[in-house]
N, C-alpha and C positions, 0 to 999 in steps of 0.2 A: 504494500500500500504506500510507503514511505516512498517507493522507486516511481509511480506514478502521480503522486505529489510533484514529486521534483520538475519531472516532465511536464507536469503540468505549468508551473512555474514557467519557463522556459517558453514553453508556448503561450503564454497568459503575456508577459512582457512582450514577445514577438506581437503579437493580437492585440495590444494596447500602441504600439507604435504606429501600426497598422493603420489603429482606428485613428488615432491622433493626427498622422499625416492626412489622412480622409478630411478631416475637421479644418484642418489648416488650408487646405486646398480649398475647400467649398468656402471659410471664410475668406480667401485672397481671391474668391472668384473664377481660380483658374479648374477648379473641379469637373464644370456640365463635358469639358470635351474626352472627359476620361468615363462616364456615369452618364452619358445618353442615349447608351441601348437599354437604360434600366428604362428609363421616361416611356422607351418604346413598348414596353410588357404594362398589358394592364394593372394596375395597383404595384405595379413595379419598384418605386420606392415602399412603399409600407409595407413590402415583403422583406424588401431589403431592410429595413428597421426591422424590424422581425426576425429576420434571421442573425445578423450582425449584432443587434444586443442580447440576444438570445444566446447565443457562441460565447458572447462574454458571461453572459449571466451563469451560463454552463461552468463554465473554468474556475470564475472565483468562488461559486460555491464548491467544487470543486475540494479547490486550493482548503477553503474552509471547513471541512468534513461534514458540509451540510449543517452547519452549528444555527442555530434559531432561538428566538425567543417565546415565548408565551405571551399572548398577549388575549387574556380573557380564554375561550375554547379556542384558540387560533393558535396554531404556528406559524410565525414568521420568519424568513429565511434572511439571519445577517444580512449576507454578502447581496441578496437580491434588495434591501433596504441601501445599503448604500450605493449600491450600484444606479436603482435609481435614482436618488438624491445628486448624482452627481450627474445622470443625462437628464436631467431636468431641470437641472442650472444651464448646462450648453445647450441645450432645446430655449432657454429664454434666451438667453447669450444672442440669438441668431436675430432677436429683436431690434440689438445693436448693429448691425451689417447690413450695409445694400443690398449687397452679395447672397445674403439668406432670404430665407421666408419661414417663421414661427408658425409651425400649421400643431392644432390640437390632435392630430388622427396621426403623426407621426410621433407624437409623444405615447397615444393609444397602442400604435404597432410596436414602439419600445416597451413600455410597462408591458404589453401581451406577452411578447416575449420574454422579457427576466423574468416574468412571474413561471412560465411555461417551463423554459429551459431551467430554470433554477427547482423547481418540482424532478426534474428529469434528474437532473445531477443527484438530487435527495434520495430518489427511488433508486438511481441504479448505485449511489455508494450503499444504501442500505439492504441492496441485491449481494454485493460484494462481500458484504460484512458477514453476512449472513452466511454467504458460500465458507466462507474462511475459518468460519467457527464451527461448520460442521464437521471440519476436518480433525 
């Protein structure tokens, strides 16, 4: 489990640079000519939100052994709490820039997805664990 952490790690930094250069690009404007065969698939960005913060929300829960809190009969997943909180600042952020456009339905496609992907990481470390200990 430790050796898949690590890995994960690893790919989570790679995956964050990623995204970052994404973000820099779309704020400098220079983004639509790398990202306009998305524009060309129906709902093609807010799949792309969807999938992409999804991949992250995967990882750092991941990274965090699915750790949550209790909130009333609710679990909530750390790393999917911070994770939004922090695309939900650069989702306003984009208020600031010509270059953006702040849409509500691409902040929808990101929380769908960390909520999504971050349930999946939960399920399959807890699939893991499980296997591990029956051994």
């Amino acid at each position: 489990m430790q050796n898949q952490v690590r890995r994960a790690k690893f790919v989570l930094a790679g995956y964050v640079l990623f995204l970052v250069a994404v973000v820099i690009a779309a704020d400098a404007g220079i983004g639509s000519r790398f990202w306009n065969f998305i524009h060309a698939i129906p709902c093609g960005d807010k799949v792309g939100h969807f999938v992409l913060f999804g991949a992250l929300s995967f990882l750092v829960n991941w990274i965090l052994l699915g750790r949550s809190w209790r909130v009333g009969g609710l679990s909530v997943l750390k790393g999917s709490v911070a994770l939004f909180l922090i695309v939900f600042a650069e989702e306003l952020s984009q208020l600031f820039f010509k270059t953006r456009t702040f849409d509500w339905f691409d902040l929808l496609a990101d929380a769908a997805g960390i909520w999504l992907f971050g349930l999946l990481a939960q399920y399959r470390l807890r699939r893991l664990l499980a296997n591990s200990v029956a051994f």
